[in-house]
Backbone bond lengths (Angstrom), bond angles and torsions (degrees), N, CA, C in turn:
res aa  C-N    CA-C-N  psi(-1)  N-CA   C-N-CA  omega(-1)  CA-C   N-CA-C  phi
1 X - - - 1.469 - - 1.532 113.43 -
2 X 1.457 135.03 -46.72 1.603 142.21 171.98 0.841 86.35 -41.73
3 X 1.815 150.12 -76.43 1.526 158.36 -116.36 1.522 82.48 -89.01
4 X 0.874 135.38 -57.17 1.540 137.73 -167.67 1.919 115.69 -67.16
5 X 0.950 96.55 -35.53 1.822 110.84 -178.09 1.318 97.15 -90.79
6 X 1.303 132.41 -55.05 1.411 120.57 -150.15 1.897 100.91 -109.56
7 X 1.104 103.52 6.36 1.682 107.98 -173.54 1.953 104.75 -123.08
8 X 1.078 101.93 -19.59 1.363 112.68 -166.13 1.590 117.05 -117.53
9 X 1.237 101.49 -72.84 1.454 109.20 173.07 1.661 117.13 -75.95
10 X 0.935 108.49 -28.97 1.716 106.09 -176.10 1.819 107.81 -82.66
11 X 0.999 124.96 -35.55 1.474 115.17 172.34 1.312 97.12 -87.42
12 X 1.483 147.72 -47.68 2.010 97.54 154.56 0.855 139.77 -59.16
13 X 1.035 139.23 -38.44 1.665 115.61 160.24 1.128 116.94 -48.54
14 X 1.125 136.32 -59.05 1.797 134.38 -174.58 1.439 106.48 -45.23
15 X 1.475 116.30 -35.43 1.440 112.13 -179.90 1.584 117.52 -73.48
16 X 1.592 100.59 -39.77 1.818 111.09 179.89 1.019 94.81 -59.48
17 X 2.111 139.91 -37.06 1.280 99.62 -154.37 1.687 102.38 -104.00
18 X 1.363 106.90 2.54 1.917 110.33 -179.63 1.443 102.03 -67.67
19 X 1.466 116.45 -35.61 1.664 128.01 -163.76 1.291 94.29 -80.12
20 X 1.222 140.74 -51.59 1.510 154.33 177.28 1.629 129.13 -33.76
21 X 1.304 93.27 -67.51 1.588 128.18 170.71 1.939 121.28 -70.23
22 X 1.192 93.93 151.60 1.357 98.95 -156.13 1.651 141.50 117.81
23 X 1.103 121.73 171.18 2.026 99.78 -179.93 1.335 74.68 -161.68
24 X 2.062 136.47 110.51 1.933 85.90 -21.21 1.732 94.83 -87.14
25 X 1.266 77.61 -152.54 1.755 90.06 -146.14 2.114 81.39 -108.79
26 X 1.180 95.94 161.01 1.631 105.74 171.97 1.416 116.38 -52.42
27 X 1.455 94.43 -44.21 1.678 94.20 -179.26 1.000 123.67 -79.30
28 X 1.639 104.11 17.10 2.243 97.40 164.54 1.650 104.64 -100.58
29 X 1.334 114.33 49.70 0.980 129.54 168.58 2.283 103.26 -106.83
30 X 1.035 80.33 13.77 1.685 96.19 -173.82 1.328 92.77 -137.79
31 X 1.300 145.69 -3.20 1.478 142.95 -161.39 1.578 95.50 -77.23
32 X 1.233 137.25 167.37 1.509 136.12 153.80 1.924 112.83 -69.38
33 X 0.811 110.97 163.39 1.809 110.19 177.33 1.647 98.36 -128.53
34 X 1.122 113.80 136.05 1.480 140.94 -159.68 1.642 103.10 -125.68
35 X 1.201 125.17 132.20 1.092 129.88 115.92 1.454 140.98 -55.12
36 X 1.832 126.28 122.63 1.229 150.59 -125.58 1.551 120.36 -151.32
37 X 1.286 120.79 126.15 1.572 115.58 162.61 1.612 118.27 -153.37
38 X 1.314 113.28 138.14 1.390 155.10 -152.55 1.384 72.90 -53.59
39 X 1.923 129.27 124.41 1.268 119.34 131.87 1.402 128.81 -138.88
40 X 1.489 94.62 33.13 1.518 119.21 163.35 1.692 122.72 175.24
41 X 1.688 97.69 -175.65 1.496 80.54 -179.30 1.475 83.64 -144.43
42 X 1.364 110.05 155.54 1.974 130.49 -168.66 1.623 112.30 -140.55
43 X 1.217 119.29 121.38 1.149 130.09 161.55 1.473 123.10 -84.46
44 X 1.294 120.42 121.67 1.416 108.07 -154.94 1.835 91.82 -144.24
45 X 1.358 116.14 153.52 1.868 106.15 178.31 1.631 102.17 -136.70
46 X 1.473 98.80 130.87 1.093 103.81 178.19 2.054 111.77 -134.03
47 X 1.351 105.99 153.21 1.239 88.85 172.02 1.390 147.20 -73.02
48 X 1.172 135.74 160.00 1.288 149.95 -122.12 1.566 107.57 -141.75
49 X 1.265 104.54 -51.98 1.663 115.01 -171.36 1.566 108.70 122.16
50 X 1.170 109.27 -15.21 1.626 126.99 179.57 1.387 113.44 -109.66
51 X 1.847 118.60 13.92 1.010 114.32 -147.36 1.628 136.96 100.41
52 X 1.620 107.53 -170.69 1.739 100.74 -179.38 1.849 98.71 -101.00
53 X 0.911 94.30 136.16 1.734 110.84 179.56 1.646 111.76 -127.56
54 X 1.195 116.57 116.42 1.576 126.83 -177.16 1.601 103.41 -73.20
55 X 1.334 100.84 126.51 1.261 119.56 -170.44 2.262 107.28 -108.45
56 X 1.103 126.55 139.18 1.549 118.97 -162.61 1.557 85.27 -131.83
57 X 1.129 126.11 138.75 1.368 139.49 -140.09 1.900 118.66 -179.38
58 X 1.105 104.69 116.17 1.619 98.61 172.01 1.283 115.35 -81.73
59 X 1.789 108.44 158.18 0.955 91.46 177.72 1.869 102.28 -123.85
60 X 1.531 112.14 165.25 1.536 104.29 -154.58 1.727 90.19 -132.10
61 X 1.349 110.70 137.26 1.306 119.04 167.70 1.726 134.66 -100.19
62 X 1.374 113.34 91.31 1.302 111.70 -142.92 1.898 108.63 -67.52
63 X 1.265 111.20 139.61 1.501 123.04 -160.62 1.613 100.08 -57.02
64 X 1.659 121.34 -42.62 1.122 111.92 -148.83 1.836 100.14 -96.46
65 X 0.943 114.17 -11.87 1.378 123.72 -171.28 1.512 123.42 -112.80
66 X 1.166 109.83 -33.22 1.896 136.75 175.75 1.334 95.38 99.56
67 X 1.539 139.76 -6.75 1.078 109.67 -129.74 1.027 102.10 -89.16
68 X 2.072 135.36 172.91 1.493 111.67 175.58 1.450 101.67 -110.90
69 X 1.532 116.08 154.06 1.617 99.93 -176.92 1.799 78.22 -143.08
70 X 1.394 102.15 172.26 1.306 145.58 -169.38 2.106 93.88 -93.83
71 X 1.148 89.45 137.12 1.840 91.81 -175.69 1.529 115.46 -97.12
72 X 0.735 160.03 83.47 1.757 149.83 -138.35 1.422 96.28 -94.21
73 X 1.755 114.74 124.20 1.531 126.34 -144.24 1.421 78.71 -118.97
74 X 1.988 118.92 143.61 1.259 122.70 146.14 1.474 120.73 -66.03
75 X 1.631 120.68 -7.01 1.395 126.24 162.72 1.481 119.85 -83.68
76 X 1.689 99.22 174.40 1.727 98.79 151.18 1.417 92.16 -142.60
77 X 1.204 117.88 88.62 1.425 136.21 156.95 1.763 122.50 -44.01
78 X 1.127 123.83 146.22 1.565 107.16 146.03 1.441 128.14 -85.04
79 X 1.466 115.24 165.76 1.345 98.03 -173.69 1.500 134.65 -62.89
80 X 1.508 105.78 -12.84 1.366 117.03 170.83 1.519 114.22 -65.04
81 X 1.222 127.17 -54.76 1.030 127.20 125.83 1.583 148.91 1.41
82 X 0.814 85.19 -62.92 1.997 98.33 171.48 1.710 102.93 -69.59
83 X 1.404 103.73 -44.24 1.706 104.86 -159.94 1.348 99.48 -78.64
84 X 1.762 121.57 -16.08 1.552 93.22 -173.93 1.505 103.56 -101.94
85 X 1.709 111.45 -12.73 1.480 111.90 162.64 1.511 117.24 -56.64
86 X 1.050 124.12 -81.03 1.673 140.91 149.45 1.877 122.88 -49.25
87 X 1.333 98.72 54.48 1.871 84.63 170.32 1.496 117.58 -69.77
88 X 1.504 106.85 147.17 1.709 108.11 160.36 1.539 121.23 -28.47
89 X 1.174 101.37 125.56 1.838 100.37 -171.24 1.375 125.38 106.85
90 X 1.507 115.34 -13.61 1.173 96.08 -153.51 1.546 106.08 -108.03
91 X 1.778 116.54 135.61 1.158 143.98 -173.04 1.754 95.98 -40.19
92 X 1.391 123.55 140.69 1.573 119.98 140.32 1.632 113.71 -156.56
93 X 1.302 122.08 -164.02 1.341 114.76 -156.13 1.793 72.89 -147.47
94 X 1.554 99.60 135.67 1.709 107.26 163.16 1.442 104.91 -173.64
95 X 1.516 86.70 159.65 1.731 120.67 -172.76 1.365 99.23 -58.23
96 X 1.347 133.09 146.30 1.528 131.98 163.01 1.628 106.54 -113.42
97 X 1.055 115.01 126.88 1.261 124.76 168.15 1.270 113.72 -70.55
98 X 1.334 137.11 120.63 1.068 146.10 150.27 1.745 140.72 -39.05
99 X 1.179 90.62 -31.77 1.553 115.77 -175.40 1.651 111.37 -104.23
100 X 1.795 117.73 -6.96 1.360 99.83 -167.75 1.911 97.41 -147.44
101 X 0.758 134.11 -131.57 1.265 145.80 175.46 1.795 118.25 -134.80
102 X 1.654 109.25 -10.50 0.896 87.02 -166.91 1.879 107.64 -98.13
103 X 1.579 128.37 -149.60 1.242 120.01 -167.08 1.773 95.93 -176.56
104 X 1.585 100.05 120.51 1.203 121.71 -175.37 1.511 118.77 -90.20
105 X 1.392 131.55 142.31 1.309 114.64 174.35 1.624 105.13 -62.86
106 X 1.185 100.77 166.27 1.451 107.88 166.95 2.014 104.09 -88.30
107 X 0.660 122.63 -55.15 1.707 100.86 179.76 1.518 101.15 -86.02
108 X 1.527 124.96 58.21 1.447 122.96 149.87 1.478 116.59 -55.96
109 X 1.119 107.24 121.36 1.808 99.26 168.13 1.238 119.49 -55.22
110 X 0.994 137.77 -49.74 1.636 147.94 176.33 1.499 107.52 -52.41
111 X 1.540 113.85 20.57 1.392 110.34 -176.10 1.710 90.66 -129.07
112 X 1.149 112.89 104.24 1.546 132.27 166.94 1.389 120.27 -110.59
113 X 1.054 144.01 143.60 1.278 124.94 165.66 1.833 100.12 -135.48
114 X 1.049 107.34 28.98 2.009 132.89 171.97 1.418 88.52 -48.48
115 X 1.563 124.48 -69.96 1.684 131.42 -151.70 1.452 90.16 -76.13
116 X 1.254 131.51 -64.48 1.645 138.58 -135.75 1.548 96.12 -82.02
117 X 1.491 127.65 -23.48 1.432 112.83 179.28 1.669 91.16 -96.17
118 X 1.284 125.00 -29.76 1.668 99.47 -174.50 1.754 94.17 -71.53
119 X 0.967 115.80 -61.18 1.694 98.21 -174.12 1.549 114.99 -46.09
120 X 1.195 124.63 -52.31 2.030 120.44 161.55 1.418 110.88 -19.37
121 X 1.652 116.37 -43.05 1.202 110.29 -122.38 2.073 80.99 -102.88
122 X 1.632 108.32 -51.38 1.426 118.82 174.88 1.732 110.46 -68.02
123 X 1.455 125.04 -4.09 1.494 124.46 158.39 1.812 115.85 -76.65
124 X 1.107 79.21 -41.57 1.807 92.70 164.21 1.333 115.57 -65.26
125 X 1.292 126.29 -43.63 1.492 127.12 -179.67 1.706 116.29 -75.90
126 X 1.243 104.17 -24.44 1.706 129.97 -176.67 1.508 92.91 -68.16
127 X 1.370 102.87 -76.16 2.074 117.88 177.48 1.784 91.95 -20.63
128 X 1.598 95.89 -70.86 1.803 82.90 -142.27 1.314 105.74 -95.25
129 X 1.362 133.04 19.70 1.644 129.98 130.95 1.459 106.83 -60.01
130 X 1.480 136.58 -35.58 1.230 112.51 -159.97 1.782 96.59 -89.75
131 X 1.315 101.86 -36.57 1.657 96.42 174.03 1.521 127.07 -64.66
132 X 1.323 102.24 -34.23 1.652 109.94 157.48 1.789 122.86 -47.44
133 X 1.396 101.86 -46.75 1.341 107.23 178.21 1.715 122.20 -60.47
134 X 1.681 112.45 -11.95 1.113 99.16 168.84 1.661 115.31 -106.75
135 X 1.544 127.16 32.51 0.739 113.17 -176.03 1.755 88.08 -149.86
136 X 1.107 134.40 -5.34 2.031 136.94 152.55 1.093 99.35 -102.89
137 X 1.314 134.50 148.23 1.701 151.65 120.36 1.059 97.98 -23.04
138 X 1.771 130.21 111.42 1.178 141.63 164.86 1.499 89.92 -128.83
139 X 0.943 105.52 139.99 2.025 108.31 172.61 1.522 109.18 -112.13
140 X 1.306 117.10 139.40 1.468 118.60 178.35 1.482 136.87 -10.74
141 X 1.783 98.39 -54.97 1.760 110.37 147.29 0.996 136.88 -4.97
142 X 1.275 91.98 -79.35 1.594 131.27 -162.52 1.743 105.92 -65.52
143 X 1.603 110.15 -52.33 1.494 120.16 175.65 1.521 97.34 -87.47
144 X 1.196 144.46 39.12 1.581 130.56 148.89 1.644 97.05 -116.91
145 X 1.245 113.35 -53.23 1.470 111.27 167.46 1.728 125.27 -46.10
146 X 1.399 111.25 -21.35 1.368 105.26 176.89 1.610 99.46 -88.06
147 X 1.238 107.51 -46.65 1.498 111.45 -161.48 2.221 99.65 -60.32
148 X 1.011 109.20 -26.40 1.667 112.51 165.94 1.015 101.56 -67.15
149 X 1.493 135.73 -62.41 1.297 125.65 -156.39 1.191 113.16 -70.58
150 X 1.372 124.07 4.12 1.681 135.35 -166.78 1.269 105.81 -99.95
151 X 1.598 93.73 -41.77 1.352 108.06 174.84 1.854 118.62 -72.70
152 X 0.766 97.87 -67.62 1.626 92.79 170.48 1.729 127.55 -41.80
153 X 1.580 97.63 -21.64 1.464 94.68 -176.00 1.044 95.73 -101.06
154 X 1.819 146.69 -44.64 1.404 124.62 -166.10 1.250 102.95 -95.07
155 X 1.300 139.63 -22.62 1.718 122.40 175.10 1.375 117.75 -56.75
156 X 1.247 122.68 -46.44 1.666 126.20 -171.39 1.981 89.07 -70.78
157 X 1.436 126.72 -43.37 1.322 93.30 -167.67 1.660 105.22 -86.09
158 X 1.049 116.53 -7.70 1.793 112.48 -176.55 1.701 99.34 -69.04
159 X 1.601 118.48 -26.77 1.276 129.68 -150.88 1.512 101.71 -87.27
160 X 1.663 110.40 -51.12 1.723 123.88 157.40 1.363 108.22 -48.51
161 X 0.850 115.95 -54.34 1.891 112.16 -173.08 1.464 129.67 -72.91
162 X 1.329 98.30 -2.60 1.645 105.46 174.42 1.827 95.42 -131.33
163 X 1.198 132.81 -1.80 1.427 123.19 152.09 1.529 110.83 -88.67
164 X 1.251 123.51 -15.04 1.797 106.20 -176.01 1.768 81.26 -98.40
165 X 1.176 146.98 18.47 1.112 122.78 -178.66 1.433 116.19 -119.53
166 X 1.699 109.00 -22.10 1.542 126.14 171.36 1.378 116.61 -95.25
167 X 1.614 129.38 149.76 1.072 125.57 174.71 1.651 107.13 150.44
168 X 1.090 131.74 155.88 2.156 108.23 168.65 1.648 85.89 -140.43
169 X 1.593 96.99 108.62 1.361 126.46 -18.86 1.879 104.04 -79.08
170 X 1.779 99.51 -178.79 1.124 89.89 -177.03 1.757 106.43 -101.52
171 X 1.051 142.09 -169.50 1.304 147.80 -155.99 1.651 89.96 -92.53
172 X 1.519 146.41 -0.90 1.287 97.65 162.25 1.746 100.70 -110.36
173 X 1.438 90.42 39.53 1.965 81.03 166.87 1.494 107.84 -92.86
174 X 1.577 125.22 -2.00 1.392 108.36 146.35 1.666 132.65 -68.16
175 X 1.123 105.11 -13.45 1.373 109.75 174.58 1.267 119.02 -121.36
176 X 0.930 158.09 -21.49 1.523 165.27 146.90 1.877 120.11 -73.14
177 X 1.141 123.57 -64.56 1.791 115.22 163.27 1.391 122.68 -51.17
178 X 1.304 105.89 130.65 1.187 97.29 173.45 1.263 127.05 -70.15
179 X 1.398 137.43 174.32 1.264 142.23 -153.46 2.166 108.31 -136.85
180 X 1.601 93.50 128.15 1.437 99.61 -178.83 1.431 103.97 -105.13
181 X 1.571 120.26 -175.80 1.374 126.52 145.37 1.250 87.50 -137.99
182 X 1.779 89.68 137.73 1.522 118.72 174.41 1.242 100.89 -131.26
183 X 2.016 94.63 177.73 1.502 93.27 -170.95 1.436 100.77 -124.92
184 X 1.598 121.28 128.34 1.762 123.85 177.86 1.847 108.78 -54.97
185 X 1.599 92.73 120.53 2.161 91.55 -174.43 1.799 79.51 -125.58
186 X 0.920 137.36 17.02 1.471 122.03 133.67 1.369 112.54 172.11
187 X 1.409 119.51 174.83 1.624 113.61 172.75 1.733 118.31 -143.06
188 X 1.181 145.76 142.71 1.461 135.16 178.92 1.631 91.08 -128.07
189 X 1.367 78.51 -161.76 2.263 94.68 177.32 1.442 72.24 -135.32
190 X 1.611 103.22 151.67 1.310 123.41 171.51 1.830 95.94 -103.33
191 X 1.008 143.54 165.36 1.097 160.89 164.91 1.825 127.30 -132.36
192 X 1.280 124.11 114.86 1.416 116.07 -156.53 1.588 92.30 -157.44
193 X 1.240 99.64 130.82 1.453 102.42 160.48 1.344 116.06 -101.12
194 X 1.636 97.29 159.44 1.970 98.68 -135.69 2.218 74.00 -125.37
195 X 1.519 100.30 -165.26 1.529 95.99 -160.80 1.961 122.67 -67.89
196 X 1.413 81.90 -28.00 1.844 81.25 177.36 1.232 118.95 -113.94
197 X 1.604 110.77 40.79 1.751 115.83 153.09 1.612 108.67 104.34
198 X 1.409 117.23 -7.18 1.372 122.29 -163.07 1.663 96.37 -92.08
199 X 1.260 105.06 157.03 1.637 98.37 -175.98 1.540 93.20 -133.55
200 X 1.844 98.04 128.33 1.811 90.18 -161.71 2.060 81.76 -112.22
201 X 1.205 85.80 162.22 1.570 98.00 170.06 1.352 121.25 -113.86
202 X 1.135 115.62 130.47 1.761 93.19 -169.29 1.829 80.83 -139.53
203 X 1.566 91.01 137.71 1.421 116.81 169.50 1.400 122.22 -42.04
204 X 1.060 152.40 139.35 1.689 133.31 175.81 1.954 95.98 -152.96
205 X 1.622 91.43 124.78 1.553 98.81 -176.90 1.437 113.53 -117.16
206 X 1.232 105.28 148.06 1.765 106.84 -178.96 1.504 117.15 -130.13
207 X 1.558 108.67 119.97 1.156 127.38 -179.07 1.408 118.78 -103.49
208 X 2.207 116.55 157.09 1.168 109.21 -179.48 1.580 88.27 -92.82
209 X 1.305 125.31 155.29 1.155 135.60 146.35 1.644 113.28 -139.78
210 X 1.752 91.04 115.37 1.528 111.92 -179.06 1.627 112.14 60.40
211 X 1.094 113.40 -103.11 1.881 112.27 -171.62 1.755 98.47 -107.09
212 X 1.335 137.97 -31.44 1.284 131.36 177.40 1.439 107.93 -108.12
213 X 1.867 116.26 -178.71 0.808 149.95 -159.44 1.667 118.74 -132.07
214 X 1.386 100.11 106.37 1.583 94.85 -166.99 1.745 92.24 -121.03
215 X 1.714 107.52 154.03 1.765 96.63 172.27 1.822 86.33 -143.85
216 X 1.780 106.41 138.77 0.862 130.13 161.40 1.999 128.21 -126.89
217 X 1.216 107.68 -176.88 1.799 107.78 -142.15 1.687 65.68 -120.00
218 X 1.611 94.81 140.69 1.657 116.18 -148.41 1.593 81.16 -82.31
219 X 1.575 114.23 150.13 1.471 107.12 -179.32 1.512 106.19 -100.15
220 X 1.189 102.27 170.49 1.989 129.47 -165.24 1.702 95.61 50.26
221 X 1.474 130.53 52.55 1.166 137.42 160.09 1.884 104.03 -61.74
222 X 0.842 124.41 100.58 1.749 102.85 169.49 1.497 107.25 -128.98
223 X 1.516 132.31 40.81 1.137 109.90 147.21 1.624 106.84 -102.08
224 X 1.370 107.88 -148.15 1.306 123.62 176.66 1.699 107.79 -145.56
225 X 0.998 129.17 -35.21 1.447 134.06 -168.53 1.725 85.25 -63.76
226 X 1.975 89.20 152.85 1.632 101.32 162.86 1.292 123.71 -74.37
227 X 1.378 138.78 -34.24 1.459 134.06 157.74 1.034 110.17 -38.35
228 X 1.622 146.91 -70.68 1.223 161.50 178.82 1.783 87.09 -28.93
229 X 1.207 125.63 -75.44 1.636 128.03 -150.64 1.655 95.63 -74.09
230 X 1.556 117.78 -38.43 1.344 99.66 177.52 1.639 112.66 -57.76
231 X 1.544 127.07 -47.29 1.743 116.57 -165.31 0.995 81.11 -58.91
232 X 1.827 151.49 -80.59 0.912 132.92 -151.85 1.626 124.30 -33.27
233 X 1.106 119.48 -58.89 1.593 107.55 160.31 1.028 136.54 -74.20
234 X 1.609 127.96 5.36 1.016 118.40 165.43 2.091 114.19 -84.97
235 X 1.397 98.86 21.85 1.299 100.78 -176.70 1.785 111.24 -71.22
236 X 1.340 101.36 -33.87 1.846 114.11 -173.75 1.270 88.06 -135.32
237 X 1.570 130.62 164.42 1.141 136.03 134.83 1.474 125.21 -116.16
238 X 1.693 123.86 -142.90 1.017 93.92 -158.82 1.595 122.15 -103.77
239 X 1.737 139.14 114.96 1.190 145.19 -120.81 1.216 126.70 100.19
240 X 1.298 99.19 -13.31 1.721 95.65 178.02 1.912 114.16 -68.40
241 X 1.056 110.96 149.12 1.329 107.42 173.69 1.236 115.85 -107.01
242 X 1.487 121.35 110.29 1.514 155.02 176.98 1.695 104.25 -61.21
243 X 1.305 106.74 154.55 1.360 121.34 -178.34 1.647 94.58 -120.50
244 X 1.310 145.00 103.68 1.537 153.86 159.91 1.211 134.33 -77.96
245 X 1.587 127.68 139.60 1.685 113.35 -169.12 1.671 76.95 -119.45
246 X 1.359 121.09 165.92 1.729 157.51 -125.18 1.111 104.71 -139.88
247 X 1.108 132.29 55.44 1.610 114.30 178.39 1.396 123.11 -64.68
248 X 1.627 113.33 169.36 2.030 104.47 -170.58 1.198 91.76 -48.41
249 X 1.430 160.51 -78.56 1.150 143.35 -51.49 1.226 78.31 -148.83
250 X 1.980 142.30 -24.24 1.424 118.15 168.01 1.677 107.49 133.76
251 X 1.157 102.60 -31.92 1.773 150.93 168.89 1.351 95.32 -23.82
252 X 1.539 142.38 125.31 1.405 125.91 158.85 1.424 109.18 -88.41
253 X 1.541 129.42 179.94 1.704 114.91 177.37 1.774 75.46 -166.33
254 X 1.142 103.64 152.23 1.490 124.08 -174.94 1.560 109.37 -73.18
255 X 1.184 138.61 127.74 0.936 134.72 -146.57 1.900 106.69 -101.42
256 X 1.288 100.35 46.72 1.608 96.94 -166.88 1.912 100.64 -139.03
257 X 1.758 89.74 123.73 1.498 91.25 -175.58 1.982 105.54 -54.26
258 X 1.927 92.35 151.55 1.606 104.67 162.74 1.189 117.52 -124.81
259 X 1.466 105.07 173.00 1.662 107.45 -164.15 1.716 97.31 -40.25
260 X 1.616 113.00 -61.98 1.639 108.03 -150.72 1.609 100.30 -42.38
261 X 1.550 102.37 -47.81 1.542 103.95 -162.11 1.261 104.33 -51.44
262 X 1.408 135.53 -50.50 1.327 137.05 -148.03 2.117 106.65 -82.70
263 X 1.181 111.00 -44.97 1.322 102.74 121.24 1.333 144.26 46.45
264 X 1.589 80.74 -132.75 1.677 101.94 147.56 1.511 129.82 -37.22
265 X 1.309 122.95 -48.09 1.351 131.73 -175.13 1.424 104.14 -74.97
266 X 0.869 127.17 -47.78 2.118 148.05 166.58 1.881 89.56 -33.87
267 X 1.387 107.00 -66.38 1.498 105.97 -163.90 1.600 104.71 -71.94
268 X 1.440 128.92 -28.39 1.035 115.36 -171.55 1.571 110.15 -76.57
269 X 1.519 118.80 -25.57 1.413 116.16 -176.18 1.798 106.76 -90.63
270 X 1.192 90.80 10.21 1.747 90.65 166.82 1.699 107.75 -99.30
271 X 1.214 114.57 -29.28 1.473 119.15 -174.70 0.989 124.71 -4.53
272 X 1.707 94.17 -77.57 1.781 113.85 -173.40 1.606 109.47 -52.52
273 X 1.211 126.75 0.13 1.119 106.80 178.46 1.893 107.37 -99.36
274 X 0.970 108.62 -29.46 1.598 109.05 172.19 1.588 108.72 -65.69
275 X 1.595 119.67 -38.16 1.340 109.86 172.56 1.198 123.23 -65.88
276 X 1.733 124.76 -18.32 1.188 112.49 177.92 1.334 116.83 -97.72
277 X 1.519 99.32 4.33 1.660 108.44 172.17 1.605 98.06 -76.12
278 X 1.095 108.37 -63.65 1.353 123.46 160.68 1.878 123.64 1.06
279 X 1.326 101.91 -70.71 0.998 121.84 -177.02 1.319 120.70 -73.30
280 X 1.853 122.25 -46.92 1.477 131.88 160.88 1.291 88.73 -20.51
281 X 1.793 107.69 -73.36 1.714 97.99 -135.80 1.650 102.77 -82.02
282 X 1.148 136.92 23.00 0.933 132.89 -151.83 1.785 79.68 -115.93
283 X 1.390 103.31 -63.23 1.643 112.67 171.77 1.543 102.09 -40.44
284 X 0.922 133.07 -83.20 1.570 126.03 172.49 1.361 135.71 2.43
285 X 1.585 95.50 -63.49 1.527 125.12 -175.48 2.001 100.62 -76.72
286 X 1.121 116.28 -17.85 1.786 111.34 -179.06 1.113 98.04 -152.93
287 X 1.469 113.93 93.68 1.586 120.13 -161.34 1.414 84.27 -112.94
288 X 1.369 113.45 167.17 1.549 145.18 -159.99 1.220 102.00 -44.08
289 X 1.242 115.52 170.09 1.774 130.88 168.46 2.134 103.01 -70.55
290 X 1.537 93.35 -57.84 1.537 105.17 166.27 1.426 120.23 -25.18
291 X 1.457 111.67 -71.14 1.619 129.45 -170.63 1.870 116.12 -70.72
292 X 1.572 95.51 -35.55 1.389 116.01 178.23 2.407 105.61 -54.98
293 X 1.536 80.63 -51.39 1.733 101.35 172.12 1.743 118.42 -48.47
């Protein structure tokens, strides 16, 4: 019965719900792809967990269907913002959800499928060790040592592949967005109380770039106190010229690694060592034809 629950049934489910989960989710890698164009934009608030939070959003009228749907943004832009990212007219290509109204770009960043095929891929390998085991002499050993070595090799990369992919921005907008220099034309602390009474302040800076004026909330911010948001701006003031990363969506983000990001890079150059932990015990668990003899 264990061999059956924890070899069988538990890496499908873990897989139904990795493929499942998400906005979008892995499995709109099965979605249809549509042709799309910008013919408005809607402010709409929905909850959060902190409460109702106004959400600014285009909306896109799909070519083959008429229909109009709501675009679900890895940002939260303002609307000034939105309109010069998204003007009236403008051509795009996106996922349609089946289940909702809304409609994803097709090169959304928040669309990885790094974690959900290595976990597919080690649920599959899980299955047919346990189905193997009723038809080779595997001894208890042998199937705890594999089931580690499974573990060591797909958790650390499911774990890399959904930390270099989350974050605003996330850690590969040093390497993938492109990069501006702008110039700081002013800065405040916003102050807002959020769902359970606490009132966080978060820094918010505004830069010229080229002919407009865009202002975004400094990234890897994680306190809340106003001291905390003032050092943060007292990093540049106002004239300084900023270095900016580009997100799809138009979005500027401060172009300076943060703790999470840095992080991330720490865990990825540790990797290889869990994979070769990985692998020992994996060697262990299905040892040679020789040793097997």
């Amino acid at each position: 019965m264990p061999r059956i629950v924890f070899g069988l049934f538990a890496p499908f489910i873990i897989t139904v719900v990795v493929w499942f989960i998400g906005s979008p989710p892995a499995l709109s890698l099965l979605w249809d792809t549509a042709d799309a164009v910008v013919v408005g934009h809607e402010t709409y608030e929905a909850e959060t967990g902190y409460g109702l939070f106004p959400f600014n959003v285009p909306l896109v009228k799909v070519a083959s269907s008429g229909q109009t749907l709501r675009m679900n943004l890895p940002d939260v832009p303002t609307m000034d913002e939105l309109k010069i990212a998204w003007p009236l007219g403008k051509l795009v290509s996106v996922k349609l959800n089946p289940l909702s109204t809304a409609a994803f770009a097709v090169d959304d960043p928040r669309r990885s499928y790094i974690a959900p095929i290595t976990v597919l891929v080690i649920a599959f390998v899980v299955m047919g060790l346990t189905l193997a085991s009723y038809f080779i002499a595997l001894d208890t050993i042998s199937l705890a040592c594999g089931a580690f070595g499974l573990i060591f090799i797909s958790l650390p990369l499911v774990v890399m592949g959904v930390r270099w992919q989350i974050g605003n921005p996330p850690p590969t907008a040093h390497f993938f967005w492109p990069t501006e220099m702008a110039q700081i034309v002013s800065q405040e602390i916003i102050s807002k109380r959020i769902g359970n009474g606490t009132i966080r302040h978060t820094p918010i800076i505004k830069v010229k770039r080229e002919h407009f004026i865009e202002q975004f909330e400094v990234a890897g911010y994680l306190g809340g106190f106003r001291n905390d948001a003032e050092q943060v701006l007292a990093r540049g003031g106002v004239g300084t010229i900023m270095e900016v990363n580009i997100s799809p969506a138009g979005i500027p983000f401060e172009a300076r690694w943060n703790i999470q990001q840095i992080l991330t890079v720490i865990f990825t150059l540790l990797l290889p060592i869990f994979l070769i932990i990985g692998l020992l015990c994996l060697r262990i668990a299905w040892p040679s034809k020789r040793q097997r003899s």
